[in-house]
C-alpha positions as CSV (number, residue, x, y, z in Angstrom):
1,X,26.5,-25.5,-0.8
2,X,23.3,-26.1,1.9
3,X,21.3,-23.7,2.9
4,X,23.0,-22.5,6.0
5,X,25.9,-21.0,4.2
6,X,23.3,-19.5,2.1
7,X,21.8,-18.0,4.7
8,X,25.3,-16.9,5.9
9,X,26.0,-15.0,2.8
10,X,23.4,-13.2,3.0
11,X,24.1,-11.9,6.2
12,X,27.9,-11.1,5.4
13,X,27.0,-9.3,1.9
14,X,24.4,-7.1,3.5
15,X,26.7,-6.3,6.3
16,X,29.4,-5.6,3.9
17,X,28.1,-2.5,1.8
18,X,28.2,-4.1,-1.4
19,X,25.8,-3.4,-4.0
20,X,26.1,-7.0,-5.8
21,X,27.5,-10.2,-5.5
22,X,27.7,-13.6,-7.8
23,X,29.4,-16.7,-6.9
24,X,29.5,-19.8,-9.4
25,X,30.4,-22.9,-8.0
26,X,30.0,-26.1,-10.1
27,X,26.3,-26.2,-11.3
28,X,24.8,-23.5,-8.8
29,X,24.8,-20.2,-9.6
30,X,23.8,-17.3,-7.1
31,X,23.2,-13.6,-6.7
32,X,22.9,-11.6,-4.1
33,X,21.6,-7.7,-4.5
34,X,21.2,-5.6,-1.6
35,X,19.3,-2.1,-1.2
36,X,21.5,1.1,-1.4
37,X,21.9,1.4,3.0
38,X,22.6,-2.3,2.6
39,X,20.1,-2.8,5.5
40,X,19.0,-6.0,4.0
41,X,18.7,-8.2,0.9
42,X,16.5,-6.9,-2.1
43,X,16.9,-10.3,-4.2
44,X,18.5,-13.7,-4.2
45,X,18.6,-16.1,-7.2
46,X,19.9,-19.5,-6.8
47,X,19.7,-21.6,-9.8
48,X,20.7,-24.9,-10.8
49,X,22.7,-25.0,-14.0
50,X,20.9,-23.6,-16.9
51,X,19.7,-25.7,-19.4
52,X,19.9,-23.7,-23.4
53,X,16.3,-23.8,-24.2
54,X,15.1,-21.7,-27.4
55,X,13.2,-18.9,-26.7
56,X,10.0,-17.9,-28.4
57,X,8.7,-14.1,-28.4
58,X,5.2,-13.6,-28.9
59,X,4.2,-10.2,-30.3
60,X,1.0,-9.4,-29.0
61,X,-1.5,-7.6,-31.8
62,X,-1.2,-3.8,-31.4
63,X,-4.3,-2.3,-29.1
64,X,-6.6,-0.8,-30.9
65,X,-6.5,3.3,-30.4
66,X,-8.3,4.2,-27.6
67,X,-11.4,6.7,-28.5
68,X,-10.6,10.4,-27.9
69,X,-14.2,11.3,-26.8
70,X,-14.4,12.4,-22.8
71,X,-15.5,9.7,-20.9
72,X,-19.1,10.0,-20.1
73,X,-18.9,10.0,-16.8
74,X,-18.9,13.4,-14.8
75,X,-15.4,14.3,-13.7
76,X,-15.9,15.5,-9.8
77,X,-14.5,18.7,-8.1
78,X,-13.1,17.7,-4.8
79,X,-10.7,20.9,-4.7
80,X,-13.2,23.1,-2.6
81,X,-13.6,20.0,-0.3
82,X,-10.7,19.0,2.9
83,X,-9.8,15.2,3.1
84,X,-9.0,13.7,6.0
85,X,-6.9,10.9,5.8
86,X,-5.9,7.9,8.4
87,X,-3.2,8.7,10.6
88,X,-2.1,5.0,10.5
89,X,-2.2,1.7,9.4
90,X,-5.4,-0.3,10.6
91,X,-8.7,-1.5,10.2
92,X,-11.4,1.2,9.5
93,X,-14.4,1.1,11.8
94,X,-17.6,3.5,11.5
95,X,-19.3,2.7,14.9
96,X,-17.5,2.4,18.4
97,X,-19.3,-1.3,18.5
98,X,-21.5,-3.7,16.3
99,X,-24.5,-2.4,18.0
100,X,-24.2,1.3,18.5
101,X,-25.2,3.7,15.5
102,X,-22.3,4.9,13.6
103,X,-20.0,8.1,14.3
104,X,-20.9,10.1,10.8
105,X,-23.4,9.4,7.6
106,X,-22.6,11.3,4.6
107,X,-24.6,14.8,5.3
108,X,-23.6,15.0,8.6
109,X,-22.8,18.1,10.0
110,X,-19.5,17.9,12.4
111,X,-17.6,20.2,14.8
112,X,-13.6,19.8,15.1
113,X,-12.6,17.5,17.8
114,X,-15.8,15.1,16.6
115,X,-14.8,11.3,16.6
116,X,-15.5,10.6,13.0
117,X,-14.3,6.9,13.1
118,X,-12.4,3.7,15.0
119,X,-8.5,2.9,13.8
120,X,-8.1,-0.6,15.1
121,X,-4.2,-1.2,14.9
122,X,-2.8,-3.8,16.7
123,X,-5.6,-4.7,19.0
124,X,-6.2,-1.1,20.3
125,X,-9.1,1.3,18.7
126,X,-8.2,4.7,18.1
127,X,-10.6,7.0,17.6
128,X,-10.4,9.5,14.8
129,X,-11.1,13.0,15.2
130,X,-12.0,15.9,12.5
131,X,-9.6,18.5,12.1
132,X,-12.0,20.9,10.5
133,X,-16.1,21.6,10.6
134,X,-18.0,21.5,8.3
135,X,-20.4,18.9,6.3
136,X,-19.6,15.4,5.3
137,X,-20.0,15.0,1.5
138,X,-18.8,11.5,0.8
139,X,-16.9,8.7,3.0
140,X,-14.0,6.7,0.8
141,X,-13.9,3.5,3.0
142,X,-16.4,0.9,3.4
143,X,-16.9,-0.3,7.3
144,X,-14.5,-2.8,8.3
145,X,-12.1,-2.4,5.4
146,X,-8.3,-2.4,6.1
147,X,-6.4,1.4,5.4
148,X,-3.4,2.5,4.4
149,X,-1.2,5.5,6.5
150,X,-2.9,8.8,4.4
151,X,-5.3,6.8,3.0
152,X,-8.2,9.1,2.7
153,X,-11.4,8.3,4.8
154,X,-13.6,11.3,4.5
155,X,-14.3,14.1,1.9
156,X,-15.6,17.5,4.3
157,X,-17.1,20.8,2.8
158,X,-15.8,23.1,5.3
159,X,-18.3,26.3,4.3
């Protein structure tokens, strides 16, 4: 079996709605398992035929218990603060350009409708705007850093 009729397989068990297939033909073995809407393959195994091989277990040592103390480090309270989070998937960038000063420092005080930041996604920079007013008290992202759709960027006290 070459890869082509692979390939072809794949195409006629997704389009097909089943859940599983497995096909044994002289030494190659394969399975095909596609996702629930059968949109597309979830995983594909083709093997040559197995060779029995003993298997070894290691047990790793138990962990020790962990200590029931609190952690010493202070546990925040970000419940009175609003969190704005990225509307898409992008690179996150604080200034409009290398040489300008950035949009917001941590302190800042900012009106809705303020560009806070720069989304680049897919060549084109979208600027950011608050939703609230209010204070900046922290910014989660470091300049430059790629972000996640709801990721959150910036922590605002709103009073």
């Amino acid at each position: 079996m070459d890869l082509k009729e692979i390939q072809n397989l794949i195409k006629f068990v997704s389009n097909s709605g089943v859940a599983e297939v497995k096909l044994e033909t002289g030494d190659i073995k394969i399975t095909i398992k596609t996702t629930v809407e059968g949109n597309a393959p979830e995983i594909t195994y083709v093997q040559q035929a197995p060779v029995a091989q003993p298997v070894t277990v290691a047990t790793p040592a138990a962990p020790a218990a962990a200590p029931s103390t609190p952690s010493a480090q202070p546990v925040e309270d970000n419940s009175k603060y609003v969190t704005i989070k990225s509307p898409m998937i992008g690179t996150f960038y604080r200034k409009p350009s290398p040489d300008k000063p950035v949009f917001a420092e941590v302190g800042s005080s900012i009106q809705k409708g303020d560009t806070l930041c720069i989304i680049e996604a897919m060549k084109l920079f979208n600027e950011i705007e608050s939703e609230v007013s209010g204070k900046i008290v922290k910014i989660l992202v470091d300049d430059m850093s790629p972000v996640e759709f709801d990721q959150p960027l910036f922590l605002v006290d709103p009073s």
